[in-house]
C-alpha positions as CSV (number, residue, x, y, z in Angstrom):
1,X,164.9,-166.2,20.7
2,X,163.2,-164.1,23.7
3,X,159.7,-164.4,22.5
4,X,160.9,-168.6,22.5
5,X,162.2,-167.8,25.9
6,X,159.4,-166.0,27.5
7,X,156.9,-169.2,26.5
8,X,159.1,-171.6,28.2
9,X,159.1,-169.6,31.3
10,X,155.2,-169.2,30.9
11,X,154.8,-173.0,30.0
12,X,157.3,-174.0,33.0
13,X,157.3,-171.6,35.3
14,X,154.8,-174.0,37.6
15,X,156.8,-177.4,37.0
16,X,158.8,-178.6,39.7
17,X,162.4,-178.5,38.4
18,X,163.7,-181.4,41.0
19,X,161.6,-185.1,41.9
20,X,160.6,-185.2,45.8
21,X,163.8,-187.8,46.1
22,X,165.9,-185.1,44.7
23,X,165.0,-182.7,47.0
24,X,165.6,-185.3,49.7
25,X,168.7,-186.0,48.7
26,X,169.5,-182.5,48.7
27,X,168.7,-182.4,52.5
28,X,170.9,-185.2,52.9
29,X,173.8,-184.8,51.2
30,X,174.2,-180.9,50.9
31,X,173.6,-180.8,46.6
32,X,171.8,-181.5,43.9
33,X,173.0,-181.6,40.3
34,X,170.5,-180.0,37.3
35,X,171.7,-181.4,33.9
36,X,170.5,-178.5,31.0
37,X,170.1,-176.0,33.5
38,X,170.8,-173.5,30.9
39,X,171.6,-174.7,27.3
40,X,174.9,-175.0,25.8
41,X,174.6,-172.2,22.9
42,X,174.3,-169.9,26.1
43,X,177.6,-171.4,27.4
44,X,179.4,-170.8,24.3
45,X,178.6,-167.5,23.9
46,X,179.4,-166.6,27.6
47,X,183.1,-168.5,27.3
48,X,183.9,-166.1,24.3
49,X,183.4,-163.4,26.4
50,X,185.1,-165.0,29.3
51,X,187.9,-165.8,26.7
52,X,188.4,-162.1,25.5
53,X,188.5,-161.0,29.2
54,X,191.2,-163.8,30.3
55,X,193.8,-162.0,27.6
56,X,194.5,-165.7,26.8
57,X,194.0,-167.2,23.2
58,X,191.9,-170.7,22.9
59,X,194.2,-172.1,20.3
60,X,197.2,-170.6,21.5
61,X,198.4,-173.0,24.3
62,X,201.9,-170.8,25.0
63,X,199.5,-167.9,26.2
64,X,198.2,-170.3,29.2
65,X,200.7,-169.2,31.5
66,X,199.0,-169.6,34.7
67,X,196.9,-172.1,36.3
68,X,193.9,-169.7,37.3
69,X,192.4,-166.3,36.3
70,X,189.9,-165.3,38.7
71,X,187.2,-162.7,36.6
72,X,184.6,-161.0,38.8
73,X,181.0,-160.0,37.7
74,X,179.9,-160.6,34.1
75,X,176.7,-159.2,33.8
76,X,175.9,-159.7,29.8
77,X,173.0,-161.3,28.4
78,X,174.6,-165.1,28.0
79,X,175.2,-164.7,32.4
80,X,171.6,-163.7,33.2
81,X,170.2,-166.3,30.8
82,X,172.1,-168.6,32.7
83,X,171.2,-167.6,35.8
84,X,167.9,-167.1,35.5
85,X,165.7,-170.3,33.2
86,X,162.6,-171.6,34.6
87,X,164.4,-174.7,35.8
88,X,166.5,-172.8,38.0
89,X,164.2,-170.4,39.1
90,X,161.5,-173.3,39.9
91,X,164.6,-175.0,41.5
92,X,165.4,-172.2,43.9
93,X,161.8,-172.3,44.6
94,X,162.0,-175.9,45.9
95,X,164.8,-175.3,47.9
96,X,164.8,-171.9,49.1
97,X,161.3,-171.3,49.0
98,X,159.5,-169.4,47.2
99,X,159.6,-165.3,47.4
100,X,162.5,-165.9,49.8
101,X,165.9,-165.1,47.3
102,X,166.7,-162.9,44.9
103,X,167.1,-163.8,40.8
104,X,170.7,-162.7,40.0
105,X,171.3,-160.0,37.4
106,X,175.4,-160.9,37.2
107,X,177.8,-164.2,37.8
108,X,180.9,-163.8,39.5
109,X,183.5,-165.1,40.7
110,X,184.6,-167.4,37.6
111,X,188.1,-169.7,38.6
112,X,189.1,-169.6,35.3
113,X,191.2,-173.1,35.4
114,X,194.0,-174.1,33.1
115,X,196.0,-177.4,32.7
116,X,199.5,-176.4,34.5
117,X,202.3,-178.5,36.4
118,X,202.1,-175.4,38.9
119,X,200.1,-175.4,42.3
120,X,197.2,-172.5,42.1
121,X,197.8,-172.5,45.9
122,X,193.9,-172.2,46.2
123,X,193.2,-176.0,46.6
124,X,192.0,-176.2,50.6
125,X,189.0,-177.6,51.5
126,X,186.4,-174.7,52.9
127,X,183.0,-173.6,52.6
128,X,182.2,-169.6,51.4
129,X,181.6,-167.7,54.2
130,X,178.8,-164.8,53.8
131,X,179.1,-161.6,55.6
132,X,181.6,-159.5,57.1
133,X,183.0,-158.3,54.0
134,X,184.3,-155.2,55.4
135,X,186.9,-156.4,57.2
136,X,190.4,-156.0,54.8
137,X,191.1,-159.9,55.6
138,X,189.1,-162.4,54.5
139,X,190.2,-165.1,56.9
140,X,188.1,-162.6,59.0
141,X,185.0,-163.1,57.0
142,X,182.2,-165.1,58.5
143,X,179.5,-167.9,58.6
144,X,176.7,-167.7,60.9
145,X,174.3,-170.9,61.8
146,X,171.5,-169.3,59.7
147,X,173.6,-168.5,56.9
148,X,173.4,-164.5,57.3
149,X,174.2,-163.6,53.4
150,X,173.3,-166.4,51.4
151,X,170.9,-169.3,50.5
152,X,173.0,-171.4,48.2
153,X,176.2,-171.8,47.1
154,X,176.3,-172.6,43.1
155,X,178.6,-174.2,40.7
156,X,177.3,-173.1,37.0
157,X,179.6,-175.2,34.2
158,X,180.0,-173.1,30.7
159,X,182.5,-175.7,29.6
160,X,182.3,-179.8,29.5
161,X,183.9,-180.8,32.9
162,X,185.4,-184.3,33.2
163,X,187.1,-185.7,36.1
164,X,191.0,-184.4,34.5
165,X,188.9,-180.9,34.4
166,X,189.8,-179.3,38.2
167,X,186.3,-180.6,39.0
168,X,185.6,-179.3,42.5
169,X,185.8,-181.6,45.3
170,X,182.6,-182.0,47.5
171,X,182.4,-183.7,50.6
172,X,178.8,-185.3,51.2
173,X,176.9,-184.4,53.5
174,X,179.6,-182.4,55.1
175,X,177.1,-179.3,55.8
176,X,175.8,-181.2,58.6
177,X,179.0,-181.0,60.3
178,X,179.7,-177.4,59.8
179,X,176.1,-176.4,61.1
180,X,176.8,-178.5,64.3
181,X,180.0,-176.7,64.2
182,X,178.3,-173.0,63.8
183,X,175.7,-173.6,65.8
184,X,177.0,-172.4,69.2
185,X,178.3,-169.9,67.7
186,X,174.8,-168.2,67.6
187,X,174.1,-165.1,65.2
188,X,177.7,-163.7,65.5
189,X,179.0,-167.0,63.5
190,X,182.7,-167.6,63.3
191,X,185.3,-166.9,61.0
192,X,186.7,-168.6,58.1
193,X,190.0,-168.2,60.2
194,X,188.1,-170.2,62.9
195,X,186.0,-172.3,61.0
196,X,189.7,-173.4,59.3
197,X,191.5,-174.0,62.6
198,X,191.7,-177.7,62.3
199,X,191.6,-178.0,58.3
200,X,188.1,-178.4,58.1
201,X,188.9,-182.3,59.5
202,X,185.7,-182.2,61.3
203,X,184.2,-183.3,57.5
204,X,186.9,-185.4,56.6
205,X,185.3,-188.6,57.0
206,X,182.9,-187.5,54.5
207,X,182.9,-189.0,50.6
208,X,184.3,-187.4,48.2
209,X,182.2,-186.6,45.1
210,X,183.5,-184.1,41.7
211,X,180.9,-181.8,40.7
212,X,180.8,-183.0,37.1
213,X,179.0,-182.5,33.7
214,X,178.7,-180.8,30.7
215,X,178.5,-177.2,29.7
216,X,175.0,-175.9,31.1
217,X,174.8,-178.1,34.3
218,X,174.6,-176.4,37.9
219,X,175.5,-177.6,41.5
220,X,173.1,-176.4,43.5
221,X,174.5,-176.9,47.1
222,X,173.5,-176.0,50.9
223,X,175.9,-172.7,52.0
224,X,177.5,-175.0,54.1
225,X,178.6,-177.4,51.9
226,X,182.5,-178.3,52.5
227,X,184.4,-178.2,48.8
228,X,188.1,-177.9,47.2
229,X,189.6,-176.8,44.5
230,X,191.9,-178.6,42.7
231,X,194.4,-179.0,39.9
232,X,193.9,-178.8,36.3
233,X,195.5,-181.9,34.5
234,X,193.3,-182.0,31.3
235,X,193.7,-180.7,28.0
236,X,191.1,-177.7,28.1
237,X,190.6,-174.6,30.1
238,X,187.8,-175.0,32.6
239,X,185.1,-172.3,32.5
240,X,182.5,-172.3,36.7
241,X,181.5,-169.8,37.9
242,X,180.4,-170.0,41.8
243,X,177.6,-167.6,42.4
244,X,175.8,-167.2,46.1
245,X,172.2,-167.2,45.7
246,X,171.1,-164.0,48.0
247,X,168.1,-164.5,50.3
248,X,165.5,-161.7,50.0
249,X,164.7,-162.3,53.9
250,X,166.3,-164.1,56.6
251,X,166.9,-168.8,56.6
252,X,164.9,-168.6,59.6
253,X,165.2,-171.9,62.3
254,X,161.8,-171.0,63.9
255,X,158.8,-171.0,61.8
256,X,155.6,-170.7,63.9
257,X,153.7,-172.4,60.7
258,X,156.4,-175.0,60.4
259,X,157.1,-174.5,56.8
260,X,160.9,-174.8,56.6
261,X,162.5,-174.9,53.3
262,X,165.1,-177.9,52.6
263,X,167.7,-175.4,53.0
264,X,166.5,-174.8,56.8
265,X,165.8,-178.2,57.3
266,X,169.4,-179.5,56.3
267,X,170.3,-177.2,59.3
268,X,167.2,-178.2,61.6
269,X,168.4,-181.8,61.3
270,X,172.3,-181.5,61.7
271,X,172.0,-179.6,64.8
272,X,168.4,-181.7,66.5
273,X,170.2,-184.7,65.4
């Protein structure tokens, strides 16, 4: 299996993983959905790991006794398969640019989602905020206009994920809102507690669109892409996980030579436009 591996990263490690009209409509609406990002024997085996560390049962539906368990940081071989196919890796490429992020070695956070009557309490829109991790609350985390922290935000499926499924809400386009929103802000950013003031209702006139698919599907989305949780009123636990993907230098919105990635130009056009 790793020799079969290795020669589809060698065979499509030059391929572009998304069409010029995906990577447009990336810029415009803040995502772009890969179908067999990674492949669905991968998924499996990660959810029986994800399973064991839950303390639930599959088949046992009376050990289901909340509506989410949030696991943190799974770093076995199934997670960095995931992470890290030539589709993906050509894909962060494309949007990102290539040399500028980081290949991840680990997957965390995964909202573990179960059907339930109860609220998770977790369900308001926002958009994951990047640095300032050391402060003890995390409404005092922040965002900064050149998304100090992170390149992407990304929604990795290891189970089938239909609209009953807590699918994540996404509002379209909303990162243009939030960038207008950071931009004066300048490097120092704002807060989740700021950016939160009002609800997030700058971006509710945006469309709503679920991030939906089967097991082995990612959401690639801008960083400042406006989503919600929400809940779980199928029949079977749903397995995400919602990695950043880490720049290895600076989004920068001055490039002497001009060559912006469609990450920077998302930003470049919300806040010129």
């Amino acid at each position: 299996m790793a020799h079969a591996f290795l020669r589809d990263f060698m065979r499509n490690k030059s391929d572009p993983a998304l069409s010029a009209e995906e990577v447009d409509s990336f810029v415009r609406d803040g995502f772009v959905r890969i179908d067999e990002a990674f492949s669905e024997h991968t998924a499996e085996q990660a959810r029986s790991i994800l399973w064991n560390a839950t303390g639930c049962t599959p088949d046992d539906r009376s050990s289901w006794t909340r509506p989410v368990i949030r696991l943190d940081q799974f770093g076995q071989a199934p997670f960095r398969e995931a992470a890290n196919t030539p589709k993906l890796h050509a894909a962060f490429d494309q949007l990102v640019g290539a040399g500028r992020w980081w290949p991840r070695d680990s997957l965390g956070t995964f909202p573990v989602r179960f059907p339930s009557e109860d609220a998770a309490g977790d369900d308001g829109w926002h958009i994951d905020v990047s640095f300032g991790y050391e402060h003890p609350d995390f409404m005092e985390w922040r965002a900064n206009v050149s998304s100090k922290g992170r390149a992407l935000l990304m929604l990795f499926l290891f189970s089938d994920v239909g609209a009953d499924d807590a699918p994540t809400r996404i509002r379209v386009g909303s990162h243009f809102d939030i960038a207008r929103q950071l931009a004066p802000a300048g490097d120092a950013g704002l807060t989740l507690r700021e950016l939160a003031a009002d609800g997030f209702a700058g971006s509710a006139h945006r469309r709503e669109e679920l991030a939906l698919g089967k097991a082995g599907t990612v959401y690639l989305c801008h960083p400042f892409l406006v989503h919600a949780a929400q809940r779980h009123r199928g029949t079977t636990p749903r397995f995400m996980a919602q990695p950043p993907l880490m720049p290895r230098e600076p989004v920068s919105l001055c490039r002497p030579d001009g060559d912006y990635s469609p990450v920077e130009q998302a930003i470049l056009n919300a806040i010129s436009g």
